[in-house]
C-alpha positions as CSV (number, residue, x, y, z in Angstrom):
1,X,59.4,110.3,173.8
2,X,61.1,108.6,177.3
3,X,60.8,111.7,179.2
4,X,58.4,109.5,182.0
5,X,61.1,108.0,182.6
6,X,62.9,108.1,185.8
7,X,66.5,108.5,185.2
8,X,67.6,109.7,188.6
9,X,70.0,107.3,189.5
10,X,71.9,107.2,185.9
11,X,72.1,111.0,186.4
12,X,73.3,110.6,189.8
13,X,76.1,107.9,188.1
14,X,77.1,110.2,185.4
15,X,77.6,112.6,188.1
16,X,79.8,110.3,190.2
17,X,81.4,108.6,188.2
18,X,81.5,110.9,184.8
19,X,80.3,110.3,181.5
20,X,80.9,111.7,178.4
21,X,78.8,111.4,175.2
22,X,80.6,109.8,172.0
23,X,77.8,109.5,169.6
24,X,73.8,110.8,169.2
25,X,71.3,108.0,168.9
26,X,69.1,108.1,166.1
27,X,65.8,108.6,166.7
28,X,65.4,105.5,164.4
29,X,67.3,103.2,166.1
30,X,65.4,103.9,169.6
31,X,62.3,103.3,167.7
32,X,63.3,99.8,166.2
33,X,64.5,98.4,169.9
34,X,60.9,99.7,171.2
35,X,59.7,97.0,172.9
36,X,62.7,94.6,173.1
37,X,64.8,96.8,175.1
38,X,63.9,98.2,178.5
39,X,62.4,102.0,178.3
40,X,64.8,102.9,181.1
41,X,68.2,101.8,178.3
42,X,66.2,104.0,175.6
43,X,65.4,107.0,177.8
44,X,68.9,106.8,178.9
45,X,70.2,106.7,174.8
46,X,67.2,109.4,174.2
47,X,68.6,111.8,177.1
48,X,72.6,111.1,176.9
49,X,73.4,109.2,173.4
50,X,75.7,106.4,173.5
51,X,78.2,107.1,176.5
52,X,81.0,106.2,178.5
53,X,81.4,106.2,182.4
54,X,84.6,105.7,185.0
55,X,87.3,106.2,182.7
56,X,85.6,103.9,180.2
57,X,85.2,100.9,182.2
58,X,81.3,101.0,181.1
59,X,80.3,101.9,177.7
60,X,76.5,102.3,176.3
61,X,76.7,101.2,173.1
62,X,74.9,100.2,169.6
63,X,73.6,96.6,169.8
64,X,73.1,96.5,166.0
65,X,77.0,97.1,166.0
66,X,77.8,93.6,167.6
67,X,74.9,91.8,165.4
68,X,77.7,89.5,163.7
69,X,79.0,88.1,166.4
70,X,75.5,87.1,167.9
């Protein structure tokens, strides 16, 4: 779906400063943030799921799972 993307410099990021993959993003749940989120964050859930980089000190995560305290 995102693969015009250019994710080049995320790759290069996951590459410095590792990354590892804790969850899959639903196909779903790119499709509802369409629109509101930018198409680089959804190519980047598409490609790589929800992920964590430099010894977790930066986390991708599910915005639907912080809804409450918005």
């Amino acid at each position: 779906m995102y693969e015009h993307v250019n994710i080049v410099d995320y790759d290069y990021l996951t590459h410095k400063a590792g990354g590892s993959k804790y969850l899959d993003v639903p196909t779903a749940l790119i499709e509802k943030y369409k629109g509101l989120l930018p198409d680089f964050l959804l190519a980047v859930w598409e490609r790589h799921g929800f992920t964590s980089h430099g010894k977790g000190y930066v986390w991708t995560v599910n915005p639907d799972d912080y809804m409450h305290i918005v």
